[in-house]
Kinemage of the C-alpha trace (Angstrom):
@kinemage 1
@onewidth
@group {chain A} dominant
@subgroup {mainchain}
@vectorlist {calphas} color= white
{ca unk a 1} P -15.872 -7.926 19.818
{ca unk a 2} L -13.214 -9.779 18.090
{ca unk a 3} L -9.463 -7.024 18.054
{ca unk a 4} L -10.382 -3.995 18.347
{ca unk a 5} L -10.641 -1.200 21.082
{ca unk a 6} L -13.005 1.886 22.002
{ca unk a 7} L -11.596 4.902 20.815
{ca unk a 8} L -12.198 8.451 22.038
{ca unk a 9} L -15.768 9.065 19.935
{ca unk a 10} L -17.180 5.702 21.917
{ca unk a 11} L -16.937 3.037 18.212
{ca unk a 12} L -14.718 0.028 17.842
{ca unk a 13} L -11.936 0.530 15.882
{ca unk a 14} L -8.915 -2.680 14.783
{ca unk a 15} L -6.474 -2.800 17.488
{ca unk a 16} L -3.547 -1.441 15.968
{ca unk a 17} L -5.722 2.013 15.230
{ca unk a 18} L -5.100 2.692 18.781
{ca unk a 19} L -1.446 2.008 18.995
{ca unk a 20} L -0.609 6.148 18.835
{ca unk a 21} L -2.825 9.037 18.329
{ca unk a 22} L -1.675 9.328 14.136
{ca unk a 23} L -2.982 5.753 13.493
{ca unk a 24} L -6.730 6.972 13.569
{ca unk a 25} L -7.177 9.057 11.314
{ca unk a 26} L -5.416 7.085 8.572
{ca unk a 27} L -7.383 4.252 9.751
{ca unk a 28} L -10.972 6.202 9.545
{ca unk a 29} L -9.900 7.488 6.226
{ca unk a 30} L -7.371 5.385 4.245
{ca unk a 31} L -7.173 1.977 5.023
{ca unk a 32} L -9.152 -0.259 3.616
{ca unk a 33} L -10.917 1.716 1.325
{ca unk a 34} L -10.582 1.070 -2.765
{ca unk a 35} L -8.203 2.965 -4.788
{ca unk a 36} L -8.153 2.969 -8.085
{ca unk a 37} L -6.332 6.209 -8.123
{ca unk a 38} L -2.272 5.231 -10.285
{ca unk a 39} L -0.789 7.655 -8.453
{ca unk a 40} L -1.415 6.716 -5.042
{ca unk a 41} L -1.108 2.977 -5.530
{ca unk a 42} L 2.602 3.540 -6.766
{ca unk a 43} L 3.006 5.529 -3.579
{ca unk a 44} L 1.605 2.764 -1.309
{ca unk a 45} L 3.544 -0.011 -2.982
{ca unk a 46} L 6.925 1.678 -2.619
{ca unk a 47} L 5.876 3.026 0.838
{ca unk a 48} L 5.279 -0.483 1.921
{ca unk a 49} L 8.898 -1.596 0.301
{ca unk a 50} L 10.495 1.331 2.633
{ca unk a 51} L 8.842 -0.132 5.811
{ca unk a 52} L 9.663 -4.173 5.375
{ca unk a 53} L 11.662 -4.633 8.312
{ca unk a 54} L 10.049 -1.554 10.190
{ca unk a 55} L 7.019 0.282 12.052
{ca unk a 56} L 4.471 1.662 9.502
{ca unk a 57} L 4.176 4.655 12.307
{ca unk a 58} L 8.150 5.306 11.167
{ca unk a 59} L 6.843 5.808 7.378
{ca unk a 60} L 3.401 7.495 8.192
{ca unk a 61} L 5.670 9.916 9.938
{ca unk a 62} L 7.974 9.994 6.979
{ca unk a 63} L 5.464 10.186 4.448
{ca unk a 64} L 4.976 14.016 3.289
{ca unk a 65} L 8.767 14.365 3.002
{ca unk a 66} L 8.834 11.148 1.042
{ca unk a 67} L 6.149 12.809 -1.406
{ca unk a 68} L 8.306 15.885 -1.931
{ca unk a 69} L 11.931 13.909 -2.004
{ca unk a 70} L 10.152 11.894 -4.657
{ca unk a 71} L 8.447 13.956 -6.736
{ca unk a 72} L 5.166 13.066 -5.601
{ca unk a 73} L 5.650 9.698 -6.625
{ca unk a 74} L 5.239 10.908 -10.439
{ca unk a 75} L 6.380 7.486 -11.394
{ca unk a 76} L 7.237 8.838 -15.023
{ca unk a 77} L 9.503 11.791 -13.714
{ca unk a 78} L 11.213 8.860 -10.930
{ca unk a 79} L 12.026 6.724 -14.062
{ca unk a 80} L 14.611 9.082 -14.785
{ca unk a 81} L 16.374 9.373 -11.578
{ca unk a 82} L 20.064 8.494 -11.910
{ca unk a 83} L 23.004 8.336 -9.203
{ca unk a 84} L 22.744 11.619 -8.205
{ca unk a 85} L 19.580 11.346 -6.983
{ca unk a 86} L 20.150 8.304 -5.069
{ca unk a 87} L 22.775 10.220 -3.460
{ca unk a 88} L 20.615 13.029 -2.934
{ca unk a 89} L 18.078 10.792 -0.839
{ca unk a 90} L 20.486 9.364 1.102
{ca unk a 91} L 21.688 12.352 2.510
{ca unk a 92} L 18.055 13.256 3.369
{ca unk a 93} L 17.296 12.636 7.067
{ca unk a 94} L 13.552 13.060 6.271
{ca unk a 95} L 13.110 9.252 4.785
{ca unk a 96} L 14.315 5.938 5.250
{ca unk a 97} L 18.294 6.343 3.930
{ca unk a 98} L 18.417 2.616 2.666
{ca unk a 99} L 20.141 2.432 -0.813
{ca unk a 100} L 18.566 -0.744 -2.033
{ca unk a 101} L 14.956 0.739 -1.211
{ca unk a 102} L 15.783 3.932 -2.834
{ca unk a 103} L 17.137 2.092 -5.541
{ca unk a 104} L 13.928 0.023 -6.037
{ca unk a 105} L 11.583 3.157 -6.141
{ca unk a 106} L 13.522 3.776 -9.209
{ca unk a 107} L 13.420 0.369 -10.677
{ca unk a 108} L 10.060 -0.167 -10.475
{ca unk a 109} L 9.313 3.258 -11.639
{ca unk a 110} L 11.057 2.038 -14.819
{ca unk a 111} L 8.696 -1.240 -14.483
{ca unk a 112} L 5.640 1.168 -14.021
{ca unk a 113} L 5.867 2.703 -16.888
{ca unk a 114} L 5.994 -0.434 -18.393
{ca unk a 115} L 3.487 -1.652 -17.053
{ca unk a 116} L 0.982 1.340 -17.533
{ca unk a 117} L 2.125 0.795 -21.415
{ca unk a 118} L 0.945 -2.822 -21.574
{ca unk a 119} L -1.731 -2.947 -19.094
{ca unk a 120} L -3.232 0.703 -19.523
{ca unk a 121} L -3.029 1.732 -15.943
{ca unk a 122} L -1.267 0.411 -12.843
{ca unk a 123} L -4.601 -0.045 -11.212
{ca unk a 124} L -5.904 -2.387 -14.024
{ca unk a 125} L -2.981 -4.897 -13.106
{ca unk a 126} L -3.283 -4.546 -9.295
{ca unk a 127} L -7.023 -4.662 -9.161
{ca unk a 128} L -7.191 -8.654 -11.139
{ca unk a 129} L -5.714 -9.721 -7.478
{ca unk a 130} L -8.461 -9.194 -5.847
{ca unk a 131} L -9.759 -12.060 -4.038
{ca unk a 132} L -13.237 -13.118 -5.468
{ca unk a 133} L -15.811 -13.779 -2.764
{ca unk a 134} L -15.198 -17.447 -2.165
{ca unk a 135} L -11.258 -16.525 -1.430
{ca unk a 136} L -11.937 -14.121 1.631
{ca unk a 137} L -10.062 -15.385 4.989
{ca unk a 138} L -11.349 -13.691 8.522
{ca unk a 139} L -10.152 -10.318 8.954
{ca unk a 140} L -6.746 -9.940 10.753
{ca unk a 141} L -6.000 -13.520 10.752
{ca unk a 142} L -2.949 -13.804 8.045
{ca unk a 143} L -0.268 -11.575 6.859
{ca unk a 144} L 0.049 -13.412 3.448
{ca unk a 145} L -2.730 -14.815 1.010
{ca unk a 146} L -2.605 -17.031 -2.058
{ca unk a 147} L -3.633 -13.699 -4.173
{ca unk a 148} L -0.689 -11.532 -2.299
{ca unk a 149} L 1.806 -14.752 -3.571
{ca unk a 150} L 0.233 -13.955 -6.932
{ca unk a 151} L 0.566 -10.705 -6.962
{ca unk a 152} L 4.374 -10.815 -5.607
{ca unk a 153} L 5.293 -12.952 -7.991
{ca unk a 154} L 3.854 -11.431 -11.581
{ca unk a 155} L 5.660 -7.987 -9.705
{ca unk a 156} L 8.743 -9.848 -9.445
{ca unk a 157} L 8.671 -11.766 -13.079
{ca unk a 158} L 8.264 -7.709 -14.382
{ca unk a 159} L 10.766 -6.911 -12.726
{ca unk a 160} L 10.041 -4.999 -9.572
{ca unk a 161} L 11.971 -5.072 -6.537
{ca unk a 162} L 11.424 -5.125 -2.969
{ca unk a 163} L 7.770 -6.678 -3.257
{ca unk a 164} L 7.283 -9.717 -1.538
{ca unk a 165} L 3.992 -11.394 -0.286
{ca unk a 166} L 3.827 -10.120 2.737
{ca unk a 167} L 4.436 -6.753 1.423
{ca unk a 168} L 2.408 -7.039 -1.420
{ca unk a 169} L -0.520 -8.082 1.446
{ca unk a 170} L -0.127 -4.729 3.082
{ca unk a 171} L -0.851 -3.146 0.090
{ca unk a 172} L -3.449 -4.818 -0.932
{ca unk a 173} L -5.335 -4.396 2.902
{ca unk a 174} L -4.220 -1.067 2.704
{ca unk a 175} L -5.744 0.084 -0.994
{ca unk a 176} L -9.298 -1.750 -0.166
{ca unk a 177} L -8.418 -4.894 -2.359
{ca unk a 178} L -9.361 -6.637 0.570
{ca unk a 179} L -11.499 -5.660 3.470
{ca unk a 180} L -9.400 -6.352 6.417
{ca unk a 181} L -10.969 -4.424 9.137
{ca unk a 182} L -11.744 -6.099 12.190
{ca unk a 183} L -15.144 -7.349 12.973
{ca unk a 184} L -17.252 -5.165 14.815
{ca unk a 185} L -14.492 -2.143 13.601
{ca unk a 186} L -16.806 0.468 13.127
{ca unk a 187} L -14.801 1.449 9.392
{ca unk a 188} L -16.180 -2.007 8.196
{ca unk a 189} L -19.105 -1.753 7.056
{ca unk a 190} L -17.794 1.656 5.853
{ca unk a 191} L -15.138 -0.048 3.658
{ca unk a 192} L -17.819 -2.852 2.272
{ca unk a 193} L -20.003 -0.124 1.075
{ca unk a 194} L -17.372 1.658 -1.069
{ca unk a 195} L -16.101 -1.428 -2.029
{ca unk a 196} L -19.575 -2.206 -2.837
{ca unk a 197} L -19.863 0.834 -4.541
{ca unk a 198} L -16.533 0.505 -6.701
{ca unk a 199} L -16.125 -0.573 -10.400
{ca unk a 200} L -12.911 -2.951 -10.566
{ca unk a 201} L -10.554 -1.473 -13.312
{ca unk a 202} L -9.464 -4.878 -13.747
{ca unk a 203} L -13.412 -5.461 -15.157
């Protein structure tokens, strides 16, 4: 059993699952499994910008009030946020009130819909960073990769803020581009199958 702990139905689950009671069911459910959805990998990235420097239980417990402050994360309707809304979210004690983070949404909105213009969706950028099968490291073992540098820095030369590699790792353990569940984690094998099971939109 290599980081994990028994939870309540008698499986393995990673460690940090168990931390407090909300972690489950994001980790049974979420993590680690392939999205290819636009919408909810602009979420993730800018939810992952909000919590450098903090708990992810602090944004998972922010998280529906960061959906409706921000439109949903309509990318296309954030674009056209101006100081007033900035202003408006930093008088909301529902999110993370951090002007350069709030800030960045809207920036990389902007870049977003750049990007969806050149690239034809945000998940046919994202997904070329997937590490091919000769590029996978042991499961829980690194916070930053040589494909999460990557993908930090072509962010970055677009434009986009608040995206390092570390952050950019979270994201891409979080939206299945890796499989970064914990040996013997009973969501493994789970998250290999519908990776096995997905069609890259980078392809």
């Amino acid at each position: 059993m290599v980081d994990g702990f028994i939870a309540p139905d008698g499986h393995m689950r990673c460690r940090w699952a168990g931390a407090v009671a909300e972690f489950l069911l994001y980790h049974d459910t979420e993590w680690g499994f392939p999205v290819a959805d636009d919408r909810r990998l602009f979420e993730k990235i800018c939810l992952e910008s909000f919590q450098s420097g903090l708990s992810w239980r602090t944004i998972l417990a922010k998280r529906d009030r960061f959906r409706i402050v921000f439109d949903g994360f309509d990318w296309t309707r954030i674009a056209h946020y101006g100081e007033s809304d900035v202003e408006r979210l930093l008088q909301d004690a529902g999110i993370v009130r951090h002007r350069g983070k709030i800030e960045a949404v809207i920036n990389n909105a902007q870049r977003a819909v750049e990007m969806v213009e050149q690239e034809g969706s945000l998940a046919a950028f994202f997904w070329q960073f997937e590490p091919g099968p000769d590029e996978q490291v042991p499961p829980q073992t690194v916070s930053v990769t040589p494909q999460s540098i990557a993908l930090s820095k072509a962010l970055k030369k677009r434009g986009w803020s608040f995206v390092g590699p570390t952050t950019a790792f979270a994201f891409m353990q979080a939206m299945g581009l890796v499989n970064d569940h914990a040996e013997g984690c009973i969501c493994r094998p789970q998250a290999a199958a519908a990776r096995a099971a997905f069609t890259s939109p980078a392809r």
